[in-house]
MARDOVEX-274914 format. One record per residue (C-alpha): residue in three letters; x, y, z. Coordinates in steps of 0.02 Angstrom, whole numbers, plus 50000, padded with zeros to 5 digits. Layout:
<lolos>
alaXYZ;...
</lolos>
This chain:
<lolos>
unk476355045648865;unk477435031448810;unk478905042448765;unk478675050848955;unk478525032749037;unk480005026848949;unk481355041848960;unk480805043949156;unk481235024449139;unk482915030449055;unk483165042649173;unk483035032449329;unk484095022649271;unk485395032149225;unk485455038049387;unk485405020649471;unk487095018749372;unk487925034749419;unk487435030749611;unk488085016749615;unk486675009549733;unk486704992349640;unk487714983249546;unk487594988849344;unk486834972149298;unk485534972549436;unk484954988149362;unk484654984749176;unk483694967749248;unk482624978549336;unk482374991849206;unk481774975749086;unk480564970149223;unk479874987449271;unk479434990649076;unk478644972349086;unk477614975849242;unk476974993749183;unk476364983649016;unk475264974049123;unk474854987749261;unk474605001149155;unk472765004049079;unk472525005948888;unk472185023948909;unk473905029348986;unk474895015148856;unk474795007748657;unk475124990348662;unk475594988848520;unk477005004348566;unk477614995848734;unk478574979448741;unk477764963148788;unk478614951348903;unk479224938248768;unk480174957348687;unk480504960348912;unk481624944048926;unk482184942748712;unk483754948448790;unk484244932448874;unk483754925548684;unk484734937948622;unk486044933048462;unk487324943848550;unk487014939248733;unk487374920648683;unk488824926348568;unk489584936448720;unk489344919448828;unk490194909348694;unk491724920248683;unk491914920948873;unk492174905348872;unk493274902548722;unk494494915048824;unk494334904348947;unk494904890548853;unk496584897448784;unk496844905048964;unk496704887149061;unk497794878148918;unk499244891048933;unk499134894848760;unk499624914248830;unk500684910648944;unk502214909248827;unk502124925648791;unk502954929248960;unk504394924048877;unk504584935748776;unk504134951048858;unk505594945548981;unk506984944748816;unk506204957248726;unk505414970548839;unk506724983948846;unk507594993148956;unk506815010948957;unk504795014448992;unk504415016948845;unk505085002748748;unk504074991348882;unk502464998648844;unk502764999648684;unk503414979248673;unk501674976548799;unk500644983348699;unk500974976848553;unk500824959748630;unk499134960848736;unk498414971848588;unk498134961348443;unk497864945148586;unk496354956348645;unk495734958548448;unk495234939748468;unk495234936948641;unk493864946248773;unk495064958848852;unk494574955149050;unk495214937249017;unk496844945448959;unk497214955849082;unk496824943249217;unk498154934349134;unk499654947649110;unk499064954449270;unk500404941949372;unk501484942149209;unk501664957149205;unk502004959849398;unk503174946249371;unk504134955349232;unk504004972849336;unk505084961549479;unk506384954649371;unk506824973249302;unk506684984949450;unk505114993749389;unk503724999649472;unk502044992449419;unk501225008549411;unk502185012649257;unk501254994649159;unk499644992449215;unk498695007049164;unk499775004448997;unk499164987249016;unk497404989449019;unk497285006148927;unk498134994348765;unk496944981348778;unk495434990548771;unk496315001248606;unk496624980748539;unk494684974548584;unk494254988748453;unk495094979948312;unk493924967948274;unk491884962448294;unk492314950348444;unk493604961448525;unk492374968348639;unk490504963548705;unk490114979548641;unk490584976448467;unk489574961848477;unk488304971848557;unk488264986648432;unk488274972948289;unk486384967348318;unk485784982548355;unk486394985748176;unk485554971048107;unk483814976048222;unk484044993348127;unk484064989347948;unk485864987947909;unk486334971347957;unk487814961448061;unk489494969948056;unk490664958347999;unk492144950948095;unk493484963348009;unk492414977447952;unk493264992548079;unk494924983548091;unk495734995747982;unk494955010148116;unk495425000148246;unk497074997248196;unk497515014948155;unk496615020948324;unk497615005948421;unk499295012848323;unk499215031048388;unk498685026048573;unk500105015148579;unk501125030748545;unk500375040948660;unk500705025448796;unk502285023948733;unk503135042348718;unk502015053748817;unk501215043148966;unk502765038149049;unk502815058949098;unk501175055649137;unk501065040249247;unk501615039749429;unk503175029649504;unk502605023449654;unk503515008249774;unk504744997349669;unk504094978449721;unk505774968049787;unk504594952849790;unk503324942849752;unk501834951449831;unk500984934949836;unk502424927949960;unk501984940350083;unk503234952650071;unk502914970450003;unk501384970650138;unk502354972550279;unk501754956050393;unk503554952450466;unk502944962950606;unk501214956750620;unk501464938450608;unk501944928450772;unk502134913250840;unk501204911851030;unk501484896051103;unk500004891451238;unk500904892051422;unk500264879551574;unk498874885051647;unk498264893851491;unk496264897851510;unk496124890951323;unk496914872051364;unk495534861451343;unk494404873151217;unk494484874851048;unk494854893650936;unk492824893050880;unk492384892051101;unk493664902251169;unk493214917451042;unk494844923651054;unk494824926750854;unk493214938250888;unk493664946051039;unk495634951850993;unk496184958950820;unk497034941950759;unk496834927050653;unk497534910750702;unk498344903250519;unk499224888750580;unk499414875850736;unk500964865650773;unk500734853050909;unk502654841650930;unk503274847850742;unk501674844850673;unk500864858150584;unk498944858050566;unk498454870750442;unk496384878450419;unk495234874150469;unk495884873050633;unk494484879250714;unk493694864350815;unk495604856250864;unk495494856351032;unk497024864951116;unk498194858151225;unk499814866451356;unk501384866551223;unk500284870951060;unk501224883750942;unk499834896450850;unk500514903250707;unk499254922650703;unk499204937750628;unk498964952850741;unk499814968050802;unk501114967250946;unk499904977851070;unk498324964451018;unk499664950251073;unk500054959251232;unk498234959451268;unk498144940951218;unk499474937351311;unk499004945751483;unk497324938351487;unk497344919751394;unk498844913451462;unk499964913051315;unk501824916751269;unk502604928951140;unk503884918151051;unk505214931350993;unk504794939650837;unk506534942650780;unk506624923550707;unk505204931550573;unk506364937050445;unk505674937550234;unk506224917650208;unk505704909950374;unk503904919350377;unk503444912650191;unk503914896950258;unk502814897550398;unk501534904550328;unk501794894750153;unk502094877550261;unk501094860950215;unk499574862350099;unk499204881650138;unk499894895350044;unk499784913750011;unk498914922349841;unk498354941849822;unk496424940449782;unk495614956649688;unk494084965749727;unk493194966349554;unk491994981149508;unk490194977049530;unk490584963249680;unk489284959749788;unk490714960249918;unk490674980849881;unk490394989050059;unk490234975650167;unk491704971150296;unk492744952350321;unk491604951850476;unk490054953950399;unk490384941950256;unk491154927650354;unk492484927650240;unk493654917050357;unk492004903750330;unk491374907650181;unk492924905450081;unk494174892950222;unk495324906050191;unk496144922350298;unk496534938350246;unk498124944550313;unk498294963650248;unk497234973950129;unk498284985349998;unk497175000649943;unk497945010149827;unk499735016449899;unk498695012050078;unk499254995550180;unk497954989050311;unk498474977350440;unk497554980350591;unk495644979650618;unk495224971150449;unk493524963750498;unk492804980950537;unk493574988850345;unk492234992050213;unk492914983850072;unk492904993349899;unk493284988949721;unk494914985849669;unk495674981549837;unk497014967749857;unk496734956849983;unk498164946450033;unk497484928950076;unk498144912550133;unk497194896950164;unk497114877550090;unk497374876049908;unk495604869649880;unk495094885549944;unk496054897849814;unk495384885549691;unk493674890449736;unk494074907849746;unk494524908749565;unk492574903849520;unk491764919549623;unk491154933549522;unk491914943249615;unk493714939949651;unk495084937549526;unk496414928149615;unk498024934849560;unk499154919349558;unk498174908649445;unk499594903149348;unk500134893749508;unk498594889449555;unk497714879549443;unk498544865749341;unk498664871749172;unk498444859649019;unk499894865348921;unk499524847948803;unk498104855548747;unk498724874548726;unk498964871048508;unk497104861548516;unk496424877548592;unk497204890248492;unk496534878248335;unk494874879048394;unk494674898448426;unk495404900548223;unk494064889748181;unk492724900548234;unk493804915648179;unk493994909447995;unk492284903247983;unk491614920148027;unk492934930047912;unk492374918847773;unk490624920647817;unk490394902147804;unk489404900247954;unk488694915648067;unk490034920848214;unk488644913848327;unk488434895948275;unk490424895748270;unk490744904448433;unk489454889948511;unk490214876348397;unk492064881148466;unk491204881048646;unk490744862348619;unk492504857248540;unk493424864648687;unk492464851348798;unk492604839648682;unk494404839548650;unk494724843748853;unk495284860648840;unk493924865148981;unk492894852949112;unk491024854449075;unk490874859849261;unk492134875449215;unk491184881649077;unk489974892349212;unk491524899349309;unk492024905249128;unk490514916549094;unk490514936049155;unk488684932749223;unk488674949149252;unk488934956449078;unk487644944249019;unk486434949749117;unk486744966749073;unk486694963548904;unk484934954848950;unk484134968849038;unk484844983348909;unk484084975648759;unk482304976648797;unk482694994248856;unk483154997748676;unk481754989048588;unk480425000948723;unk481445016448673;unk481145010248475;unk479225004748492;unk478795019448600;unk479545034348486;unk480905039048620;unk482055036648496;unk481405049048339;unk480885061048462;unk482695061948559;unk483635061848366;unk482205075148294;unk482635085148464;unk484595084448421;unk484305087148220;unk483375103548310;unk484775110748421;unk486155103648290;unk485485109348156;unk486515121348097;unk488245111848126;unk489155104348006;unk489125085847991;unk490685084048058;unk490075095148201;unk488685082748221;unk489725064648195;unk490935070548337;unk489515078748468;unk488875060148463;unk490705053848480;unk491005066448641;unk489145061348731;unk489635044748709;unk491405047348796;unk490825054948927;unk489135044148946;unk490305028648951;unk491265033849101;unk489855037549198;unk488735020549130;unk489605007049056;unk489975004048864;unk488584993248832;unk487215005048923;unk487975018548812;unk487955008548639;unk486135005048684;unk485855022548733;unk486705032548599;unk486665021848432;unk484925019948406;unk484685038748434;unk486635039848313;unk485665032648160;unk484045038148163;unk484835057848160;unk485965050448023;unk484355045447915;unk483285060947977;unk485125070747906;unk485305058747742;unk486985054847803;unk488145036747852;unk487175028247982;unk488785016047987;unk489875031848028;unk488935035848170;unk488775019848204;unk490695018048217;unk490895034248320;unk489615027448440;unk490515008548457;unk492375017648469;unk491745030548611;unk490945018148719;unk492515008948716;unk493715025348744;unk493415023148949;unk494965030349012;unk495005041649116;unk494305033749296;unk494585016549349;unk492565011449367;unk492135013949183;unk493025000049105;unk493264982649204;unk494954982449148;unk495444997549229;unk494704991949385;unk495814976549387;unk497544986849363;unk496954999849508;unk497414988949643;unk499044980449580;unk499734995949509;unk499555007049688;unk498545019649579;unk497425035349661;unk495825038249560;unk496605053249495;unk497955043949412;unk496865040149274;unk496045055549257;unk497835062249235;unk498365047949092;unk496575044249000;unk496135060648990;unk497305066048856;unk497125050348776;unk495325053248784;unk495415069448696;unk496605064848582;unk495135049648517;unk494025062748523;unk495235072848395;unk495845059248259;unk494175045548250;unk492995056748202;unk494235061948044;unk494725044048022;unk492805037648009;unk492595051547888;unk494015046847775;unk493725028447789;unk491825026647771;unk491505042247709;unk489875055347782;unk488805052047632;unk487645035547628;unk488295021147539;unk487495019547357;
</lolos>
């Protein structure tokens, strides 16, 4: 019976995460409470105690040696990110990138690659993300040949070492829970390296074929222009004998009633930027809005107010305008997993919640303009988005946005960029020595980056990927009730069954394939947690490596290529690079095959099939 409980337990969620009902980390908390609740619900008869997790094992993931690992390096990232310690890279790419395709993703990828080695990958890409778009300005090229390249190269680099990924770190103490102990911090890096080598020339020779060309940028998408708003940004100025003289934009409901958004108000050369709100409006007031030319008609006919001509709206006097006083413009992402997922502006308040307005939505190759309150926002959208600069500093803490110009938004502390950089090969030296357990170091470099000033204590939260945490936090009991209860040896005695008569190599890459596919459906850590436990115990059962399918199980959970949901990375290129979903299907899945094809070997030849003596 506790086998049944727990795999329908599996099983529900599994399908939780494929439907997408609720957010991934949602999911695994509720998968940790439901296997706490039926411990106390559940009479003797139908349960063991003893084989069913109690609630100190339900919440031991919050406790967890790799949860607090995961949170340390979050915010070590964080550190080198907000002292500019990356940012000189740009540099480079724009000397040394190339002129051809190929010798740009080639020059990116060995850049971001060994960065994301050390560095937590998402924190990379959220910095090369306007770097890159940058670069992809100054040389004519379309994004959509870099980002994919971009993000596909850091996950291949997170492979290279234990604190690459959070699924490294992950797969490390389920090692040590198993019997076999902590991986240490370079113990794959020659795998890694070799696997990181031939996807780079994959990226580099065979993907450019492969990846779309879609709209060459001719500026900064952050200034406005590449989103069309020359025609849908006006100046009305408010006529004599207006209806609105006298009210203010929240009493007159003008911003409810018509399709517009009021960004600005000049009253005698005076601009007043948000919250404007509550000013109360007077005959001669200028109203700098977004909206179509028909919803300005309609404003004009009924509230009394005058088209000023549109032709003055050329590229430089619009990001004037619209960039005038303390406002300004930044594109803001949709991340995956955002609570913001299927709700519209309306809805959400955003213009409230956030003092800021969105001005056009970019889906994919798709431009929205008009009617953005009503849109159902998805992940990956770019929302174009001016308001205060207090407000795009807030932005940048949200869970889910990733405001794209952060490099101009936030003050970095360049002064401290060599401090930072000192601290993370601290804890990188201490842990390749084994002096002191990646852990401890990670937490002691978290301290010495406050210390020193590298980050505010009030930053360190905004650093943290709560919601990978709390995955992490609700998987881990799910692996300890799949352990107690049996699940395990009866899922790896059912596969030594079927598999039986395959070859070990037969065996080493059907756990490499599940994996790969499990992974783009899940998410890498539900699939470590899934697959490894079930990896070693057929490994013992087999008298075989358990660290080779160990390996196989840690590299195919990170091998997410091939839609732009199963890796967070890959979410935060689809926007910026005008990709379809299909696009990656179309690149990853050749790369995903060809992982498929030369890791399994590689493990073999490197660890060898046989158990260690």
């Amino acid at each position: 019976m506790e086998i049944v409980l727990t795999l329908a337990i599996v099983v529900g969620a599994l399908i939780c995460f494929v439907g997408e009902w609720w957010p991934v980390d949602i999911t695994a908390i509720s998968v940790a409470i439901v296997l706490m609740v039926f411990g106390q619900v559940l009479p003797e008869t139908w349960i063991d105690p003893d084989r069913w997790i109690t609630p100190a094992e339900g919440i031991s993931g919050f406790g967890n040696a790799a949860t607090i690992t995961v949170m340390a390096m979050f915010i070590l990232s964080a550190g080198i990110a907000r002292t500019g310690a990356i940012q000189v890279i740009s540099d480079f790419l724009m000397q040394r990138g190339g002129k051809t395709t190929s010798q740009q993703i080639f020059v990116l990828g060995m850049v971001v690659g060994p960065v994301t080695a050390f560095i937590n990958n998402t924190a990379v890409v959220a910095v090369f993300l306007p770097i890159v778009e940058n670069w992809c300005q100054r040389m004519g090229v379309s994004p959509s040949k870099l980002m994919i390249p971009l993000s596909y190269a850091t996950i291949l680099g997170g492979l290279m070492t234990l604190i690459g990924t959070s699924t490294n770190i992950l797969a490390s103490e389920l090692s040590a829970k198993l019997g076999y102990g902590e991986f240490s911090l370079f113990q794959f890096t020659k795998l890694g390296m070799l696997t990181f080598g031939i996807g780079m020339v994959y990226l580099s020779v065979i993907a450019p074929r492969l990846l779309p060309n879609r709209s060459v940028p001719q500026a900064s998408a952050a200034q406005g222009n590449g989103y069309g708003l020359t025609d849908y940004v006006s100046e009305v100025v408010i006529a004599p004998g207006s209806s609105l003289i006298g009210k203010t934009l929240r009493t007159s409901g003008i911003q409810r009633k018509f399709d517009l958004d009021v960004l600005e108000m000049i009253r005698n050369g005076i601009h007043f930027s948000q919250p404007v709100a509550d000013k109360i409006l007077s005959a001669g007031d200028i109203l700098l809005v977004r909206g179509s030319r028909e919803e300005l008609l309609k404003v004009q006919n009924e509230q009394g107010l005058e088209l000023l001509p549109m032709v003055k709206f050329n590229r430089e006097t619009m990001e004037a305008e619209i960039n005038s006083g303390e406002t300004q413009l930044a594109e803001v992402l949709i991340l995956a997993n955002a609570n913001l997922i299927g709700s519209t502006l309306k809805d959400l308040r955003f213009r409230q919640r956030y003092n800021a307005t969105v001005l056009a939505i970019r889906r994919g190759e798709e431009m929205v303009r008009e009617r953005l309150g009503k849109l159902p926002l998805k992940f990956g959208d770019l929302l174009l988005v001016q308001g205060p600069r207090e407000s795009f500093l807030g932005l940048q803490t949200s869970r889910d946005l990733l405001v794209m110009e952060q490099r101009e938004l936030e003050s970095l502390r360049h002064d401290k960029a060599g401090v930072a950089i000192a601290i993370a090969l601290g804890v990188i030296l201490t842990a390749a020595f084994n002096w002191m357990p990646i852990l401890v170091s990670s937490l002691a470099g978290v301290i010495l980056m406050v210390l020193t000033g590298c980050l505010k204590p009030g930053e360190l939260y905004g650093a943290v990927r709560w919601d990978i945490i709390f995955l992490l936090a609700g998987l881990i009991p799910l692996e300890a009730a799949m352990r107690k209860s049996g699940a395990t040896e009866w899922l790896a005695t059912f596969v030594v069954n079927i598999g039986g008569t395959l070859p070990s190599y037969g065996i080493l890459l059907f756990f490499f394939v599940i994996t790969l596919l499990l992974t783009e459906i899940l998410s890498n850590n539900a699939s470590v947690v899934l697959m490894l436990p079930i990896a070693v115990e057929v490994a013992r059962t087999l008298n075989l490596n358990p660290y080779a399918f160990m390996f196989a199980v840690v590299f195919a959970a990170s091998n997410s290529f091939m839609t732009p949901i199963g890796y967070q990375t890959n979410t935060m290129v689809y926007g910026p690079g005008g990709y379809k979903f299909t696009d990656f299907f179309r690149v990853g899945a050749p790369l995903s095959f060809l992982m498929a094809l030369i890791t399994p070997p590689l493990i073999i030849l490197l660890f060898g099939l046989t158990p260690p003596q």
